[in-house]
Each structure stands twice: as structure tokens, then as C-alpha cells.
C-alpha positions in Angstrom: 2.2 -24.5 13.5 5.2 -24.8 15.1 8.0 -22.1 15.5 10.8 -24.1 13.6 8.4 -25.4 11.3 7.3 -21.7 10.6 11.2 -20.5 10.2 11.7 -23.1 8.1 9.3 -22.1 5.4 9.7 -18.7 5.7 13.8 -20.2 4.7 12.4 -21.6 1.4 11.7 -17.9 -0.2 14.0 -16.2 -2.5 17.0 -14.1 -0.2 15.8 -10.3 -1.4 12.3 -11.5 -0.1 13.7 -12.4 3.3 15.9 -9.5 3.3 13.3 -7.4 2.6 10.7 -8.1 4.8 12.9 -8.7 8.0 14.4 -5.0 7.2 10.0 -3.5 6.9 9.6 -6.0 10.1 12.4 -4.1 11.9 10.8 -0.7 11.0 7.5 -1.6 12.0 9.0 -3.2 15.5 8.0 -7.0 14.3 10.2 -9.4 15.9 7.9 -12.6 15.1 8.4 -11.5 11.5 8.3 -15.4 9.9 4.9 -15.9 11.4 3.2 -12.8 10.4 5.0 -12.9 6.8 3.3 -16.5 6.6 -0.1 -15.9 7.0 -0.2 -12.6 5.6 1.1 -14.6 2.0 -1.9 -17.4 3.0 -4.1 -14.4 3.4 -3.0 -12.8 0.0 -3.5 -16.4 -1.8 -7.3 -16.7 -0.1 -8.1 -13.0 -1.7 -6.4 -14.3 -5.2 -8.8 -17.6 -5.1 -12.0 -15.3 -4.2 -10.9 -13.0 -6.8 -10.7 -15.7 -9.5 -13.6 -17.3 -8.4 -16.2 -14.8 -8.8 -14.7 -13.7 -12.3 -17.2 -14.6 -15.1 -15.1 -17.1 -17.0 -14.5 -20.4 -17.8 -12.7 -22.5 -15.5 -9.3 -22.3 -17.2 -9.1 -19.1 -17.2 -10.1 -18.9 -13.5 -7.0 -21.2 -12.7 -4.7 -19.0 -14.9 -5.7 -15.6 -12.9 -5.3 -17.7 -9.4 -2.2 -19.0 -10.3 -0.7 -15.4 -11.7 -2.7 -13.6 -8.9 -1.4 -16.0 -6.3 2.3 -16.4 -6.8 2.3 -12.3 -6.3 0.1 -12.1 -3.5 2.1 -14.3 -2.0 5.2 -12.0 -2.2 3.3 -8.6 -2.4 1.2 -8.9 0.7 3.4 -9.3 3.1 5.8 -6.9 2.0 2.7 -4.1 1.5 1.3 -4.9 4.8 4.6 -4.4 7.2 5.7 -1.2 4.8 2.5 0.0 5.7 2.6 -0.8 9.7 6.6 0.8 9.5 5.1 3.7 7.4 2.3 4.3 10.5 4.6 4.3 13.2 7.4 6.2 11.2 4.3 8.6 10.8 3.1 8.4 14.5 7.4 9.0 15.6 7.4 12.2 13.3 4.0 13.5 15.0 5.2 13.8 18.6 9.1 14.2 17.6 8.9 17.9 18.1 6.7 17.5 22.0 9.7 14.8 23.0 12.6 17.0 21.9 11.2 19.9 24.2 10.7 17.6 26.7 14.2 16.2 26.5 15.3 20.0 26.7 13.8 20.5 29.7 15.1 17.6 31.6 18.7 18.2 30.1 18.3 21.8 32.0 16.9 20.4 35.3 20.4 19.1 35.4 19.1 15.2 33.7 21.7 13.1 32.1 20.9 12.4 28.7 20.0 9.0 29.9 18.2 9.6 32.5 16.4 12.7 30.6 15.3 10.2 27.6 13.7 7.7 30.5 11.9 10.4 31.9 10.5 12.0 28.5 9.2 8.7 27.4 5.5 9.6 28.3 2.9 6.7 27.0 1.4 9.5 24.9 4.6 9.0 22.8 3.7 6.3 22.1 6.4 4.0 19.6 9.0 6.9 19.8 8.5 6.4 24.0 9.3 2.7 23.6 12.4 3.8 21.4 13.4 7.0 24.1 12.9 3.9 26.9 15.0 1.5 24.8 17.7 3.9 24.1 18.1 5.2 27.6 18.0 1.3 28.7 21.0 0.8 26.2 23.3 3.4 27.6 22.7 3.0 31.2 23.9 -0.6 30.3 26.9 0.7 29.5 26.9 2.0 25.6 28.0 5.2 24.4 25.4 8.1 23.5 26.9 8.1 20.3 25.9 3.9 19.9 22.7 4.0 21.2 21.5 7.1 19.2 22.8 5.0 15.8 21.2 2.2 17.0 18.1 4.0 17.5 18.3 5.6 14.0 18.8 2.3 12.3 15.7 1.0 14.0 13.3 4.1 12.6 12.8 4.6 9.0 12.3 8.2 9.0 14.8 10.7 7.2 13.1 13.8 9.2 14.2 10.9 12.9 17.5 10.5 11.2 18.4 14.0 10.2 17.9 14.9 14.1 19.3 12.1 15.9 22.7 13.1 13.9 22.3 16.4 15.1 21.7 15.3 18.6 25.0 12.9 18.5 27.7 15.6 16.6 26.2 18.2 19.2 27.2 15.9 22.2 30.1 14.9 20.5 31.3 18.7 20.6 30.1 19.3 23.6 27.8 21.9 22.0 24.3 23.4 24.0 22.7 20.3 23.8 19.3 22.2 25.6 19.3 24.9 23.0 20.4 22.6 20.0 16.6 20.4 20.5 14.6 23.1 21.4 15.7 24.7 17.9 15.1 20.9 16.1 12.2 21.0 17.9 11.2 24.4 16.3 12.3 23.4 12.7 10.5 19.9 12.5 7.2 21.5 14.0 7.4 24.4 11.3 8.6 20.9 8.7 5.4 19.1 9.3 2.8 21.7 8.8 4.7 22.5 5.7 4.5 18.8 4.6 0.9 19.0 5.7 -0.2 21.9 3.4 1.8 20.5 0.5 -0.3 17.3 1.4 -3.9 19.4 0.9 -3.0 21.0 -1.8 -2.2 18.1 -3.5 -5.1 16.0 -2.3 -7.3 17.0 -5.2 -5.2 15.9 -7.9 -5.1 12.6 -6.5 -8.9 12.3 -5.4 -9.5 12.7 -9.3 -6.7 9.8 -10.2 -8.6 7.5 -7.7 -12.4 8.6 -9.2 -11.2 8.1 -13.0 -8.9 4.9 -12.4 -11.0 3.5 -9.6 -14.6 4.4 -9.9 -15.1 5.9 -13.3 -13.3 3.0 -15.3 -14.6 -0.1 -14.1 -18.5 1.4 -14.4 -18.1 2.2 -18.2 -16.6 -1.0 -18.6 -19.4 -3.2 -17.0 -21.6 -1.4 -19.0 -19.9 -1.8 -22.1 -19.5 -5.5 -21.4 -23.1 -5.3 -20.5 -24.2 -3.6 -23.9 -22.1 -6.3 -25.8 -23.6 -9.2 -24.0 -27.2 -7.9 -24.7 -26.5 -6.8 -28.5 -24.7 -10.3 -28.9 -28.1 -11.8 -27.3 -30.6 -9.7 -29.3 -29.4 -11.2 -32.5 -28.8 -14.8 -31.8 -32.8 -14.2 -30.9 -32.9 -12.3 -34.7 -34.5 -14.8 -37.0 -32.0 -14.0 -40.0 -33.3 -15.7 -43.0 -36.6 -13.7 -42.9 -34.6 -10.5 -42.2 -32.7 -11.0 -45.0 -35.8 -11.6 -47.2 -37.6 -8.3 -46.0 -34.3 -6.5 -47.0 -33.9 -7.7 -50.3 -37.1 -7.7 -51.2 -36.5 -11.3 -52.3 -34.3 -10.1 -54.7 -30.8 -11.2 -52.6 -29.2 -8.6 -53.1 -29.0 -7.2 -49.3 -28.3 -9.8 -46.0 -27.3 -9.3 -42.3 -25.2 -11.6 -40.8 -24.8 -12.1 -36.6 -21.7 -10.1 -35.8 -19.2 -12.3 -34.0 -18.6 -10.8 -30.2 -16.7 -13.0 -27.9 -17.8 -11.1 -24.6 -15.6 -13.7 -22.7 -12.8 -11.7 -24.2 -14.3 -8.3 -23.6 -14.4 -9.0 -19.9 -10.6 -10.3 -20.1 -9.6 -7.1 -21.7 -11.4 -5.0 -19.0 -10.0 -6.6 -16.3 -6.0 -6.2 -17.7 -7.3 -2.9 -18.8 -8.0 -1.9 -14.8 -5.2 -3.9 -13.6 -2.8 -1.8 -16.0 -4.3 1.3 -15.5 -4.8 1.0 -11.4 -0.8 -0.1 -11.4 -0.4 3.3 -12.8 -2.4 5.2 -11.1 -0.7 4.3 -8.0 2.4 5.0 -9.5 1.5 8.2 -10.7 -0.1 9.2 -6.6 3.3 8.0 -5.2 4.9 10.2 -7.6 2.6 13.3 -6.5 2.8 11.9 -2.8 6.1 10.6 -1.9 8.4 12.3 -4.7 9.3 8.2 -6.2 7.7 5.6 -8.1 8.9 2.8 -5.8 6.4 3.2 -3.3 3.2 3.1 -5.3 3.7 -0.4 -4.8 1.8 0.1 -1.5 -1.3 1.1 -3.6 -1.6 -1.1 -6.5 -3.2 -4.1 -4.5 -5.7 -1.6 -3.1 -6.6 0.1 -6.3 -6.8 -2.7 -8.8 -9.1 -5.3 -6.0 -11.4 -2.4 -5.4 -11.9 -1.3 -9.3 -12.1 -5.1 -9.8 -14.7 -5.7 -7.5 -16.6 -2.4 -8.9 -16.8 -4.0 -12.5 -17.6 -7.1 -11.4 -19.9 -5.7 -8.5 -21.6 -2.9 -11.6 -22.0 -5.3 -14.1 -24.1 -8.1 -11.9 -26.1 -5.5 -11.0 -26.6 -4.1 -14.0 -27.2 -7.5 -15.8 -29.8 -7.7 -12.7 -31.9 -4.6 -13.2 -32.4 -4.9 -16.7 -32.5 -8.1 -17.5 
């Protein structure tokens, strides 16, 4: 396709979608953001039709989930995808922050403008945070002030912990403080930060290793066997031959019968899969809670959990309809 002809459909989306994902594309350094939002929503629609199709139900039903499923993958994916390549390189930034600002230090004291001392710090190990040290240097040698170029390179990084320092890097040189001394301590608090962050992280790791197991794993296998149970009970007495049952009872008398229970096990496997999909929504919520301190970003998750404890039901319940018959 075509460039224009790519714009244009990305044009034909709803504003907050556009909005949206050109704001994830410019923290995960995107610029061909239309084409990538394109056939990551294609993409999302191909896993909705895959989905639908291999759900045992009739074909109406299959169009309802594909048409449901679709129209939010269509939105979802893209969004989830870049949040999760701006999330990386925020994460990737915050890793070697602490190494650059030393760095930075060091060249400040060698006698470095701050310029020049960003160009030199930008080492490839750096990597996305050298691009932006490159970028920024780039920007003031071309005649911007430090205090520009440091809020454009804040605006550019989604990262409170990035923010937070560069503010302190621009009031410091705006006072005309120790600028040498002033990083080295940043550099000092973020290290000491991070491995805080980090333990918080292990500790809670546990609690959200049994959210996955119960939502994910533990769910979807009692439900294919329930469904599986159903099925085979259902089975077991259309084979039944009910009249002479019902004679054995009695004793001829008619006073006792059975009657085939009514199971619709097409419904059974409906429920279980809006039972996963509600439960795996939140679950995700509830790790993004323990995670991230906010509900908003268990977006990210949901896709993840509720495909993969979709495809363990379907996935159990083949095989055990397989095994035993």
C-alpha cells in the first residue's frame, strides 16, 4: 500500500484513537506510526477470525464472537503493542540512566559543555537513551537553549523517574548550581530507586504468579472438563433406552420414571468462555493494580491472558474429548 493511501485510513478512526496511538508511537520512537497501527489492527482481526473459528459452535455464533472480537482487536492491538514497545524502551532508558548521568559528570568536569558532554556520553551501550543524549546535544548545538532541548527530551520519554531528573538537571543549570555534583547525586538516588523498585517487584511476584495459575491455567482446565463431563452424561443417556428403564423401576406398576435431563452443552461452552474472558479481564486488572499502583494499564494484559486461557480450554477439552473418547 501506498503511503497516502495508508494515512488516509488510519484518518477514518475515531480522534482519541489517533490521538492515542500517535502519543504511545512517540514514546516508543515510531515515526511511521499509520503503517504499523494498520497492520497491527489487520493482525488483531486475523487472531479474532482464528479465534472464532476453532470455537465449537455453530456458525452464528462464530460470526457473533468475530465480529465482537474483531471490532476490539482492531482498536486494542495496536494501542497494546506500541504501549508495550514505549513501556521497553522507557524500561531500557531507566536501566542505564544512572551509568549516563555519571558519565555526563565526568565530562562536565573535564571542562565539556553540556552539549558537547551529552554527545560524548552517548555510548551505543545506551542504547535508546544514547539516541535521545545524541538528539538533544544535536538540538542545542543548533542553536536551542538547554532549558528547550531538555523539555523536549522529557516530552519524548515516558518515564516519571527520566522526567523527575531532567527537571532537576534544567533548574540546576538555570541557577547556575554544581551541575557535576547535582548528577552524580541523581545518579546515586535513581541507582539506590531501581533496586528498590526491583525488590518490591520480587516480592510481589508470587502473588501474581498465583493470579496467572488460577485465572489462566486452573480455570480453563476445570472448565473443559466440566464441559467434557456434560457432553458425555448428555451422551450416555440419549444411548439410555428409557421406556425399559422406566419399567425395571416401577416394577410395571408406573409409579417411578426417568426422563433425559435437558443439557444444552453449546451453552455450557458459551458460559465458559465469557466466564474466562470476565475473569482474565480481571485478573489483569487486579496484577496492574499490584504492579503498576492503577487499573488503567492492565489493559496491556487482558489480550494476553484471556487468548492464552482460551486456547487452554479449547486446547484441554479436544484433548480430553480425544483420550477418552
Amino acid at each position: 500500500m501506498s503511503r497516502s493511501l495508508i494515512k488516509g485510513i488510519f484518518e477514518l478512526n475515531p480522534q482519541a484513537f489517533k490521538d492515542t496511538v500517535e502519543e504511545e508511537a512517540k514514546y516508543a520512537d515510531i515515526e511511521d506510526y499509520e503503517h504499523t497501527s494498520l497492520y497491527l489492527s489487520l493482525l488483531g482481526i486475523f487472531i479474532s477470525g482464528v479465534i472464532a473459528a476453532l470455537i465449537p459452535m455453530s456458525l452464528k455464533v462464530k460470526a457473533g464472537i468475530f465480529i465482537g472480537l474483531g471490532s476490539i482487536s482492531y482498536f486494542f492491538t495496536p494501542y497494546i503493542v506500541i504501549s508495550l514497545l514505549a513501556q521497553k524502551r522507557k524500561n531500557e532508558m531507566e536501566r542505564v540512566l544512572p551509568d549516563a548521568l555519571l558519565l555526563i559528570s565526568t565530562n562536565l568536569k573535564s571542562g565539556s559543555s553540556i552539549n558537547r558532554a551529552f554527545l560524548i556520553s552517548a555510548r551505543d551501550e545506551f542504547g535508546p537513551l544514547a539516541d535521545e543524549l545524541r538528539k538533544t546535544a544535536i538540538e542545542i548545538s543548533g542553536g536551542k537553549s538547554v532549558t528547550e532541548a531538555l523539555d523536549s527530551m522529557r516530552e519524548r520519554v515516558k518515564s516519571e523517574l527520566f522526567a523527575d531528573t531532567l527537571k532537576v538537571l534544567s533548574d540546576a543549570l538555570e541557577s547556575g548550581g554544581n551541575t557535576a555534583e547535582l548528577l552524580e547525586s541523581s545518579a546515586d538516588d535513581i541507582r539506590s530507586s531501581l533496586e528498590l523498585r526491583e525488590e518490591i517487584q520480587s516480592s510481589i511476584r508470587m502473588y501474581v504468579m498465583f493470579i496467572l495459575m488460577a485465572a489462566v491455567v486452573g480455570a480453563p482446565i476445570l472448565f473443559s472438563i466440566t464441559v467434557y463431563m456434560s457432553q458425555t452424561t448428555s451422551q450416555m443417556w440419549e444411548q439410555t433406552n428409557l421406556q425399559d428403564a422406566n419399567q425395571f423401576a416401577s416394577g410395571g406398576t408406573g409409579g417411578l420414571s426417568f426422563s433425559q435431563p435437558q443439557v444444552n452443552t453449546e451453552f455450557l461452552i458459551f458460559f465458559s468462555i465469557a466466564a474466562l474472558i470476565i475473569s482474565n479481564s480481571f485478573a489483569g486488572m487486579i496484577i496492574s493494580q499490584i504492579k503498576n499502583g492503577n487499573i488503567r494499564e492492565g489493559a496491556k494484559y487482558i489480550p494476553f491472558t484471556v487468548t492464552i486461557s482460551v486456547a487452554i480450554f479449547l486446547g484441554v477439552k479436544t484433548a480430553v474429548t480425544t483420550a477418552l473418547g
